[in-house]
mmCIF entry with sequence, helices, sheets and N, C-alpha, C, O atoms, coordinates in Angstrom:
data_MODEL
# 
_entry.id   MODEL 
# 
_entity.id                         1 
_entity.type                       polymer 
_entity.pdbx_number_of_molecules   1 
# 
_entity_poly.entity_id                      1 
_entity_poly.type                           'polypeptide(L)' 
_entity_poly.nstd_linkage                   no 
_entity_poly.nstd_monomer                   no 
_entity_poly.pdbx_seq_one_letter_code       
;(UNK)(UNK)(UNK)(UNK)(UNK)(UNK)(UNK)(UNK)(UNK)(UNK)(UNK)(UNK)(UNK)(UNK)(UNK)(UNK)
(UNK)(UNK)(UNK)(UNK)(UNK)(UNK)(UNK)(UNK)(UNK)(UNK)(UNK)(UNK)(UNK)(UNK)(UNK)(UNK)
(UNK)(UNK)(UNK)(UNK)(UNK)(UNK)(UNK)(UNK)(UNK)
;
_entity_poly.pdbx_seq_one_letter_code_can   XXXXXXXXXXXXXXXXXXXXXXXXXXXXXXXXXXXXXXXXX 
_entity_poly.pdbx_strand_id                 A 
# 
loop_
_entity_poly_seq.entity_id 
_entity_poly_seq.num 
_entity_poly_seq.mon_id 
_entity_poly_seq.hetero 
1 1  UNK n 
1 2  UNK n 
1 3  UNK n 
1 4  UNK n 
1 5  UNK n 
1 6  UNK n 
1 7  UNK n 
1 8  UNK n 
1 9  UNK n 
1 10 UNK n 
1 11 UNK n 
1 12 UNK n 
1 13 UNK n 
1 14 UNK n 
1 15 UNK n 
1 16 UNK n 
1 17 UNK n 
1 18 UNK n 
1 19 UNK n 
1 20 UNK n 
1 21 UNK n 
1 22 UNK n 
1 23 UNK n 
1 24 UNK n 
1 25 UNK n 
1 26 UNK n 
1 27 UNK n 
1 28 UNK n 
1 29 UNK n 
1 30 UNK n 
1 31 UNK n 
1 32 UNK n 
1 33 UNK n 
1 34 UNK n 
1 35 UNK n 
1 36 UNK n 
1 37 UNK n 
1 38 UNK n 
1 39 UNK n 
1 40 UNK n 
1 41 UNK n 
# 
_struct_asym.id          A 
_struct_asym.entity_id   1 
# 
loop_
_struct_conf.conf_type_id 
_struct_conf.id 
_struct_conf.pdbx_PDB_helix_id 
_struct_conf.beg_label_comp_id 
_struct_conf.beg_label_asym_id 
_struct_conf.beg_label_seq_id 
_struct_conf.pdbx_beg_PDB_ins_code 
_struct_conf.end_label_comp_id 
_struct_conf.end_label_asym_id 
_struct_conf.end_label_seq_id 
_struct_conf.pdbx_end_PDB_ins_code 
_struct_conf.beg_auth_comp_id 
_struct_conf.beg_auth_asym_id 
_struct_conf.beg_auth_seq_id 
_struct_conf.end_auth_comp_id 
_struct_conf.end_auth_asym_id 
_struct_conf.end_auth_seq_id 
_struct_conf.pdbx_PDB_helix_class 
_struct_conf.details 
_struct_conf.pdbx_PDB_helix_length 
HELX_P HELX_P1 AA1 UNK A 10 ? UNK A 16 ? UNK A 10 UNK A 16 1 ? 7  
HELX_P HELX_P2 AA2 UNK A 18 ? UNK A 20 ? UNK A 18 UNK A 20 5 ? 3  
HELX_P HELX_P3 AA3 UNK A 25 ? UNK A 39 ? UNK A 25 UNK A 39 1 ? 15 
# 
_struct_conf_type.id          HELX_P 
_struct_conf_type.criteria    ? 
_struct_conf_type.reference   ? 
# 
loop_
_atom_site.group_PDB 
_atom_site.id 
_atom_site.type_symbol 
_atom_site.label_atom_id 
_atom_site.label_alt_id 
_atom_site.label_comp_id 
_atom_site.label_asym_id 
_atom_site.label_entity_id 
_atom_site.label_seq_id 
_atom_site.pdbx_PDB_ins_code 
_atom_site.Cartn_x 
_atom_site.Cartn_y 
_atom_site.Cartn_z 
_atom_site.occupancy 
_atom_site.B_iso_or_equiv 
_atom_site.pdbx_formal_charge 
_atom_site.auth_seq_id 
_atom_site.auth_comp_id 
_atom_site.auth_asym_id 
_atom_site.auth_atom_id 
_atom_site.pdbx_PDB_model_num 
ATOM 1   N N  . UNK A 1 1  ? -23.156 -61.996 -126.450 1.00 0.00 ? 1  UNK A N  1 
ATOM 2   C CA . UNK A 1 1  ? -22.818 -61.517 -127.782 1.00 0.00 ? 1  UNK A CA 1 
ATOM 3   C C  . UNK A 1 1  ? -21.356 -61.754 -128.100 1.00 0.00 ? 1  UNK A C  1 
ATOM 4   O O  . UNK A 1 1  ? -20.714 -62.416 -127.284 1.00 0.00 ? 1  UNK A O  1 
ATOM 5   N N  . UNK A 1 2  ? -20.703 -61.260 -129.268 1.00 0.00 ? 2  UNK A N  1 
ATOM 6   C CA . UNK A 1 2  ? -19.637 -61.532 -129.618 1.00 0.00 ? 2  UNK A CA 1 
ATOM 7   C C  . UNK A 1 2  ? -18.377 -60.358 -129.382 1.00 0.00 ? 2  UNK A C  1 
ATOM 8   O O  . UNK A 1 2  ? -17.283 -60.262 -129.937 1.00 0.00 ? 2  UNK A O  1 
ATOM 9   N N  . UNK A 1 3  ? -19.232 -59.246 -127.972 1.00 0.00 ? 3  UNK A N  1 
ATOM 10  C CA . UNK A 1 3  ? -18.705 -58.243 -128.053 1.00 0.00 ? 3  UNK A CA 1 
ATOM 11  C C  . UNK A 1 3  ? -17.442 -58.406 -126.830 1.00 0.00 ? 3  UNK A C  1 
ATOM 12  O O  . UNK A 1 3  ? -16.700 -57.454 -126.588 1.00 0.00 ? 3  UNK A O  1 
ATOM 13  N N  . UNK A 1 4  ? -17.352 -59.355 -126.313 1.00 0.00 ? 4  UNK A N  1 
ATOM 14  C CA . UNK A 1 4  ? -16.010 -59.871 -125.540 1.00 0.00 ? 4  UNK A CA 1 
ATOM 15  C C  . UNK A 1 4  ? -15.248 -60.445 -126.081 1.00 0.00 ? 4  UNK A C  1 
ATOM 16  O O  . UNK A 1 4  ? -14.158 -60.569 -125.523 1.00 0.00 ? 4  UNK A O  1 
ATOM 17  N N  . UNK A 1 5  ? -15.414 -60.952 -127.169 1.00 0.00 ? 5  UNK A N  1 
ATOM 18  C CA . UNK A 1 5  ? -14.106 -61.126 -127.930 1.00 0.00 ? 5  UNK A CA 1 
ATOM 19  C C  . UNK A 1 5  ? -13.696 -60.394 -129.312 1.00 0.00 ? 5  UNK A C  1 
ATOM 20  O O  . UNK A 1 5  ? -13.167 -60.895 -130.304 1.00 0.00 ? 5  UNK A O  1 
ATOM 21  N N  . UNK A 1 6  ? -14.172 -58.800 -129.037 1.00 0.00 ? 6  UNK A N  1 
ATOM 22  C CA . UNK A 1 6  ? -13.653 -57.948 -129.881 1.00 0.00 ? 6  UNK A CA 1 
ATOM 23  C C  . UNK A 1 6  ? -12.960 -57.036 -128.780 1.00 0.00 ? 6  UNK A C  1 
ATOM 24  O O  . UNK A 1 6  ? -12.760 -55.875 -129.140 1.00 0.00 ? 6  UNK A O  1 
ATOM 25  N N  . UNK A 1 7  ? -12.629 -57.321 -127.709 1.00 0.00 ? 7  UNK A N  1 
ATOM 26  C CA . UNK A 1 7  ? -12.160 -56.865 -126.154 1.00 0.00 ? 7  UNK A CA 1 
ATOM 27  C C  . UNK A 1 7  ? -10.473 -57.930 -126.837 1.00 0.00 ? 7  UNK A C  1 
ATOM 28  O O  . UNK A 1 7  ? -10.232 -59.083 -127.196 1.00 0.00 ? 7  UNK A O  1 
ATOM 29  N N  . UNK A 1 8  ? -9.847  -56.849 -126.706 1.00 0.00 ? 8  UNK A N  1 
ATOM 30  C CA . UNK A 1 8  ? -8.092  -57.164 -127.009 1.00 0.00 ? 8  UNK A CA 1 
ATOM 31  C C  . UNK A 1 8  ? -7.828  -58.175 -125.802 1.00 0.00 ? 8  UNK A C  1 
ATOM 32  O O  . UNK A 1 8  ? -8.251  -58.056 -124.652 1.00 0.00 ? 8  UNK A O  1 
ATOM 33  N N  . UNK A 1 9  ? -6.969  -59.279 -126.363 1.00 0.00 ? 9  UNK A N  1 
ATOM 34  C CA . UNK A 1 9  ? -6.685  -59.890 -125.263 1.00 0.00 ? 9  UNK A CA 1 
ATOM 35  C C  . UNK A 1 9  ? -7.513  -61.588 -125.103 1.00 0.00 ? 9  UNK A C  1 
ATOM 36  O O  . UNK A 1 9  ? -7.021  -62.712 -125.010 1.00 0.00 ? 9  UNK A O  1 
ATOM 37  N N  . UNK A 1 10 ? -8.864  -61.135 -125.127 1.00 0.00 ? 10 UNK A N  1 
ATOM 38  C CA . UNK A 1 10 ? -9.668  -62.283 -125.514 1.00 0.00 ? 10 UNK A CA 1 
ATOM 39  C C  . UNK A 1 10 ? -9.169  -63.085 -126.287 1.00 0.00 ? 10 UNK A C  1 
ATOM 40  O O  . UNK A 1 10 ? -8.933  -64.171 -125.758 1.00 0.00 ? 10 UNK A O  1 
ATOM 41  N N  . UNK A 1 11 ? -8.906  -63.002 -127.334 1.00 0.00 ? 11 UNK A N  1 
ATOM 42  C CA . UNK A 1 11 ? -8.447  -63.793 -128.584 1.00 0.00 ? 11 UNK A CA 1 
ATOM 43  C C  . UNK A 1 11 ? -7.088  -64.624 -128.169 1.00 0.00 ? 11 UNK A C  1 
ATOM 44  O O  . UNK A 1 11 ? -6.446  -65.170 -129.066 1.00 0.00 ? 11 UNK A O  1 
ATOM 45  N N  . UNK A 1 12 ? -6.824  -64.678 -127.333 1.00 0.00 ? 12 UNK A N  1 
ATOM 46  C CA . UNK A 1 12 ? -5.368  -65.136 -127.189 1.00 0.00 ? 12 UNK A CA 1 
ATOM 47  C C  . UNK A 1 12 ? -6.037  -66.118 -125.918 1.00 0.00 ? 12 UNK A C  1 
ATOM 48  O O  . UNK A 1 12 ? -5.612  -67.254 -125.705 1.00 0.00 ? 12 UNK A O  1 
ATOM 49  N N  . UNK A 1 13 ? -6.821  -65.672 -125.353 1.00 0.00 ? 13 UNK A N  1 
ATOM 50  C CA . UNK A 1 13 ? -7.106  -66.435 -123.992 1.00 0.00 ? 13 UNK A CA 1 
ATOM 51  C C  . UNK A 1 13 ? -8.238  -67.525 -124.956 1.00 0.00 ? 13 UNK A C  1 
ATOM 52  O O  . UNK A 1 13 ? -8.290  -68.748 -124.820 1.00 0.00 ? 13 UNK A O  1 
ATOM 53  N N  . UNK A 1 14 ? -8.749  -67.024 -125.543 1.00 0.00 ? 14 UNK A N  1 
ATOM 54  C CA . UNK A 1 14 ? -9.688  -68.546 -125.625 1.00 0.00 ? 14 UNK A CA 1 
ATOM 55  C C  . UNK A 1 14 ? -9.137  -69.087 -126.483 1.00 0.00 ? 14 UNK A C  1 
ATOM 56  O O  . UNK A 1 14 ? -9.541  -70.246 -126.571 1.00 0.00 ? 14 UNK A O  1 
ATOM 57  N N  . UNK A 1 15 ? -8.033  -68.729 -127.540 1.00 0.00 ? 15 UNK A N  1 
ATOM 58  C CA . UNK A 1 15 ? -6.873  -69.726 -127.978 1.00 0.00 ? 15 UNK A CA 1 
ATOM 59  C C  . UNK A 1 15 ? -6.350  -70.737 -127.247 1.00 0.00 ? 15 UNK A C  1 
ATOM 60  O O  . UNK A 1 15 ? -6.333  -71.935 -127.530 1.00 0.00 ? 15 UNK A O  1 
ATOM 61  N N  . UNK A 1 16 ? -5.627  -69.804 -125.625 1.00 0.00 ? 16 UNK A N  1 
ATOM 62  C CA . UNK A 1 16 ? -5.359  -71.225 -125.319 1.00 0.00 ? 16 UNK A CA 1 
ATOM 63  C C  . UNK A 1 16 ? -6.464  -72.129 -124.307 1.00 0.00 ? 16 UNK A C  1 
ATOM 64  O O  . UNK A 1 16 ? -6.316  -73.275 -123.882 1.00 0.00 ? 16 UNK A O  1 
ATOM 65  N N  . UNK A 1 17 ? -7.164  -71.547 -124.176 1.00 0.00 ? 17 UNK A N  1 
ATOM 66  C CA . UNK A 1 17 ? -8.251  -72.283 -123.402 1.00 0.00 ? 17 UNK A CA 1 
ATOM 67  C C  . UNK A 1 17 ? -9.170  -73.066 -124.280 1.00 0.00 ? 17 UNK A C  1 
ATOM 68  O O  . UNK A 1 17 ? -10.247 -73.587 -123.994 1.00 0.00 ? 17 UNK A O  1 
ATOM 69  N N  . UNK A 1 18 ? -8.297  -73.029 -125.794 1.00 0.00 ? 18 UNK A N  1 
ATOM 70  C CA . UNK A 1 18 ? -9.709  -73.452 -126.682 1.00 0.00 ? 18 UNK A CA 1 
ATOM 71  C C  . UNK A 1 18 ? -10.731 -75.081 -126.001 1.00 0.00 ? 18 UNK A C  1 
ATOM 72  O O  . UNK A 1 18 ? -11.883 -75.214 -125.588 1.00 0.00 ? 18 UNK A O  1 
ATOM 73  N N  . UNK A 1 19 ? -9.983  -75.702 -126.121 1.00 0.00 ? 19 UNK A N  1 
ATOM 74  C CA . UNK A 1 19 ? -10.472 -77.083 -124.973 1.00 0.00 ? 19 UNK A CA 1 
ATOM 75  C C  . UNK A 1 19 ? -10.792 -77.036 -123.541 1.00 0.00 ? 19 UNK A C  1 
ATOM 76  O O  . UNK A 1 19 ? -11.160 -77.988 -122.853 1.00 0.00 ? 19 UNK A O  1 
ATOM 77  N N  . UNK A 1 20 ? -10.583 -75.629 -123.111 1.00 0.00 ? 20 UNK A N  1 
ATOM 78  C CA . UNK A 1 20 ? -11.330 -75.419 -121.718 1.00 0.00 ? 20 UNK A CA 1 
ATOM 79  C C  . UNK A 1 20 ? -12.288 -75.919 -121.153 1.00 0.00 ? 20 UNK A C  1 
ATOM 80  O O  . UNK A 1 20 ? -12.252 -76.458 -120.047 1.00 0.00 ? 20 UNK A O  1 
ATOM 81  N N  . UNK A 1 21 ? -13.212 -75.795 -121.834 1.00 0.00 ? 21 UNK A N  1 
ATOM 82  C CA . UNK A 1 21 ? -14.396 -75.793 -121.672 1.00 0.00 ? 21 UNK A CA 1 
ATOM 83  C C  . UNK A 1 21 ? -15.103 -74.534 -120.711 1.00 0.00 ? 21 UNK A C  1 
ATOM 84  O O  . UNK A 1 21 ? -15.606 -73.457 -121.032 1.00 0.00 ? 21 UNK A O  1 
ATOM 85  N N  . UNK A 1 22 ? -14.894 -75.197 -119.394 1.00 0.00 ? 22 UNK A N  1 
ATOM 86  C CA . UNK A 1 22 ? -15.714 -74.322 -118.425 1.00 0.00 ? 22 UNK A CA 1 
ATOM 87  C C  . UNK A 1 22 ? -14.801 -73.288 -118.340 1.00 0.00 ? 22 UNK A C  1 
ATOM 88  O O  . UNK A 1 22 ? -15.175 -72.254 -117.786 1.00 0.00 ? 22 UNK A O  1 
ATOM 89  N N  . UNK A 1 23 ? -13.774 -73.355 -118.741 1.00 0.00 ? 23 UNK A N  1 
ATOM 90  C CA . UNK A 1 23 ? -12.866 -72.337 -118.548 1.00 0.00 ? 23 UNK A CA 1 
ATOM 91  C C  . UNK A 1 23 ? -12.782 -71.182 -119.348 1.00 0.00 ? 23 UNK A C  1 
ATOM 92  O O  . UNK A 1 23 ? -12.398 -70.028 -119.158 1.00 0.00 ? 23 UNK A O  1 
ATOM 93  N N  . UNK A 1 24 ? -13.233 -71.791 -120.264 1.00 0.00 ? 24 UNK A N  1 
ATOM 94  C CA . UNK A 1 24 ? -13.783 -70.571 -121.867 1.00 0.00 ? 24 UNK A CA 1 
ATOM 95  C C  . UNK A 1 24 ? -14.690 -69.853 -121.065 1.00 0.00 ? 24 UNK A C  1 
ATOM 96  O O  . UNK A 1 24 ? -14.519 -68.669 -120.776 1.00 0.00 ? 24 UNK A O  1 
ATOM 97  N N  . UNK A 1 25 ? -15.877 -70.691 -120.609 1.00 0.00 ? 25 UNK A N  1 
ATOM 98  C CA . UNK A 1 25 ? -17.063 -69.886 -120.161 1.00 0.00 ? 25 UNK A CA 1 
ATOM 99  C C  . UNK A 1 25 ? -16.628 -69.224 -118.909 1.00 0.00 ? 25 UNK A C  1 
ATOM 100 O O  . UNK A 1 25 ? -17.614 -68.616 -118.492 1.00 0.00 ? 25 UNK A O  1 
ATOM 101 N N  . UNK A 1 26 ? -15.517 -69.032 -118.027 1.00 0.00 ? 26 UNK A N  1 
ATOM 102 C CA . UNK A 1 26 ? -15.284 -68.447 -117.029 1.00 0.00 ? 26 UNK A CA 1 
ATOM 103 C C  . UNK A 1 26 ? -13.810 -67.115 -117.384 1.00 0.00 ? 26 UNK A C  1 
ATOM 104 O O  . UNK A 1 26 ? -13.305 -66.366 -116.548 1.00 0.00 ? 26 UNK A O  1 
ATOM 105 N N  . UNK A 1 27 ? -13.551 -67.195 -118.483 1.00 0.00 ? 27 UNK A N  1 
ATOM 106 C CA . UNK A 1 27 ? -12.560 -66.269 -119.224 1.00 0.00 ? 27 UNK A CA 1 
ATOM 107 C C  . UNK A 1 27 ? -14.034 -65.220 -119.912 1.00 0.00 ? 27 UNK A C  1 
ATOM 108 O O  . UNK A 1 27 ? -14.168 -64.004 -119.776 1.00 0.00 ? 27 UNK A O  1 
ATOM 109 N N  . UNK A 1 28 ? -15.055 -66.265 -120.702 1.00 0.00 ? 28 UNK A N  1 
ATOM 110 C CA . UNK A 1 28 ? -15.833 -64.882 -121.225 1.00 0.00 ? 28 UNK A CA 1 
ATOM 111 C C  . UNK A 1 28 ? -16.539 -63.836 -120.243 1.00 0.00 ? 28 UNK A C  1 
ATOM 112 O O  . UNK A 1 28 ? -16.645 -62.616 -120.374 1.00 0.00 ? 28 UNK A O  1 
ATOM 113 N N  . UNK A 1 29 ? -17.084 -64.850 -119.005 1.00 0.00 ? 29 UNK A N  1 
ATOM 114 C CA . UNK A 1 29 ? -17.491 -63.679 -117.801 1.00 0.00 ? 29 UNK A CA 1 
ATOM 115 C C  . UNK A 1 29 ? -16.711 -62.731 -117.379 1.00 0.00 ? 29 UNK A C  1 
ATOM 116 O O  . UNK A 1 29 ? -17.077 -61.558 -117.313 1.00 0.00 ? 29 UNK A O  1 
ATOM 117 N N  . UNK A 1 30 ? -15.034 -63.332 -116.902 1.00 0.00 ? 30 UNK A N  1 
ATOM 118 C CA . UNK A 1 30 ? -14.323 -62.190 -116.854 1.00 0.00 ? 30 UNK A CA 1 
ATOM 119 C C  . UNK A 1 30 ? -14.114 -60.764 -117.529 1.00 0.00 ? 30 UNK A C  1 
ATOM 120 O O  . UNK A 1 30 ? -13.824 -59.687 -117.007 1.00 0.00 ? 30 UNK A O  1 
ATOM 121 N N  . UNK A 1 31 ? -14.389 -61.151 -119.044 1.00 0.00 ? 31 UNK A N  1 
ATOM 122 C CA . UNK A 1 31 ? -13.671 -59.971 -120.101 1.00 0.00 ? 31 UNK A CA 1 
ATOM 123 C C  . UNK A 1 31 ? -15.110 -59.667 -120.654 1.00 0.00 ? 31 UNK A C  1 
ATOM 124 O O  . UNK A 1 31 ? -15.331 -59.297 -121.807 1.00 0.00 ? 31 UNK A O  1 
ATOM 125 N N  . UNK A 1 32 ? -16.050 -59.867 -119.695 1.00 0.00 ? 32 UNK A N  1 
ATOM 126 C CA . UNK A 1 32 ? -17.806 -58.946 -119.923 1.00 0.00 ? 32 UNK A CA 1 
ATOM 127 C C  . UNK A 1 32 ? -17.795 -57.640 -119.456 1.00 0.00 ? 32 UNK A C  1 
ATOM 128 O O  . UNK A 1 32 ? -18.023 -56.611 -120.093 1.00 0.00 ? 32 UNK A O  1 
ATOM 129 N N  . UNK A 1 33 ? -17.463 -57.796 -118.103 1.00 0.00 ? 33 UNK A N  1 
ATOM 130 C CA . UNK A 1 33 ? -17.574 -56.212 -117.583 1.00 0.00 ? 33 UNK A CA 1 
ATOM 131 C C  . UNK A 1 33 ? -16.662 -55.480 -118.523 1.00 0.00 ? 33 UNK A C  1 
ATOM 132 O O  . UNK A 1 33 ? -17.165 -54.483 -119.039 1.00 0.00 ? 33 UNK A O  1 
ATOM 133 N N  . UNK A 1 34 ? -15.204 -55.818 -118.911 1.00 0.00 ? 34 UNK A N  1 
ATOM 134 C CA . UNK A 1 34 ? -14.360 -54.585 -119.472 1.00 0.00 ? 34 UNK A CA 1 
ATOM 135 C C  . UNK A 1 34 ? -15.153 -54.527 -121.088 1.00 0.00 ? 34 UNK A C  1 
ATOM 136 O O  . UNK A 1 34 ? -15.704 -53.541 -121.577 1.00 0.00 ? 34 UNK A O  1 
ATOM 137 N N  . UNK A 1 35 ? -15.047 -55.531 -121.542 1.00 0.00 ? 35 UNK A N  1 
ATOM 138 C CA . UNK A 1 35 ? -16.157 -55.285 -122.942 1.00 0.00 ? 35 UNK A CA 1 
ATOM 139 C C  . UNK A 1 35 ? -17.239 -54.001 -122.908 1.00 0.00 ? 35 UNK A C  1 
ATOM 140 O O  . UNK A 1 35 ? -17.256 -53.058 -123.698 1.00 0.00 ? 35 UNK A O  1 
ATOM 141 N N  . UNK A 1 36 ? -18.080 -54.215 -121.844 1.00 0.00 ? 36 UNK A N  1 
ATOM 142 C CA . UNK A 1 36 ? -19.015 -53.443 -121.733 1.00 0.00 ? 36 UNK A CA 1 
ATOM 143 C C  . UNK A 1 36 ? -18.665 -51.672 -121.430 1.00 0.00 ? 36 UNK A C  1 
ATOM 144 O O  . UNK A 1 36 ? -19.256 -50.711 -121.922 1.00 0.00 ? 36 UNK A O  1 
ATOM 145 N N  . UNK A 1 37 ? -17.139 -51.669 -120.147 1.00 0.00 ? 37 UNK A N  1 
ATOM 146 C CA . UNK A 1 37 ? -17.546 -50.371 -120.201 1.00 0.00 ? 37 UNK A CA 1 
ATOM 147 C C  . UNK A 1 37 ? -16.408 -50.205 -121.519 1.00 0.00 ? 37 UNK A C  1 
ATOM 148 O O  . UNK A 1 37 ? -15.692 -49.207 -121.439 1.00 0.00 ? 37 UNK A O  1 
ATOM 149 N N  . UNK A 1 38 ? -16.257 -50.857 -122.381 1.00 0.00 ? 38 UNK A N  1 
ATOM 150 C CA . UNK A 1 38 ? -15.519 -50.340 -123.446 1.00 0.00 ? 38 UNK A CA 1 
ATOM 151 C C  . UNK A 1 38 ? -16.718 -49.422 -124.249 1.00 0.00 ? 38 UNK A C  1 
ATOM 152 O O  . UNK A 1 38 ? -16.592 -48.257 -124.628 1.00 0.00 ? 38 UNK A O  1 
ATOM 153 N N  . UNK A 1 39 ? -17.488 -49.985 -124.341 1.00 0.00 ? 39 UNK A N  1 
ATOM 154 C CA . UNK A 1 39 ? -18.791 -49.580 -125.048 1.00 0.00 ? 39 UNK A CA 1 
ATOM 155 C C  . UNK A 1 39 ? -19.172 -48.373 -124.821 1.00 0.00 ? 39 UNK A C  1 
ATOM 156 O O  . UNK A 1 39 ? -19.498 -47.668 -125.776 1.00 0.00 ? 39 UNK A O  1 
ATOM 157 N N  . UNK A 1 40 ? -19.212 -47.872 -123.488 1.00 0.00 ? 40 UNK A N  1 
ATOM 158 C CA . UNK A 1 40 ? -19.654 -46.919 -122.947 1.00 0.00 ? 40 UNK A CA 1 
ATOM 159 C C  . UNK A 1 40 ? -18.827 -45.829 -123.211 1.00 0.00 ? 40 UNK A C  1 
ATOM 160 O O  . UNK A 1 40 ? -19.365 -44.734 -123.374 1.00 0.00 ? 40 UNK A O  1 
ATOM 161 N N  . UNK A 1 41 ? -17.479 -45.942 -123.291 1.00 0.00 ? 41 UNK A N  1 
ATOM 162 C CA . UNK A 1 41 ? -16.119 -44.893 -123.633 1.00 0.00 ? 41 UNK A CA 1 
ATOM 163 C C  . UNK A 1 41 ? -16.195 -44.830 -125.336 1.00 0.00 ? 41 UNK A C  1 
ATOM 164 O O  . UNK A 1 41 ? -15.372 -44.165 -125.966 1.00 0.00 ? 41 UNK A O  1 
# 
């Protein structure tokens, strides 16, 4: 979902990773777990 990059911080990392590629997809796994227990708080 789009709920890791409403997680502060995100937005700046897949800025500069925009051409990452795999690296996008290994920045969004990272900032899943804190996304999630954001949810929960």
């Amino acid at each position: 979902g789009n709920h890791e990059r409403d997680w502060p911080g995100t937005g700046s990392f897949y800025a500069n990773m925009d051409s990452g590629g795999e690296c996008g997809v290994l920045a969004e796994t990272m900032f899943y777990a804190p996304a999630e227990n954001k949810e929960i708080f």
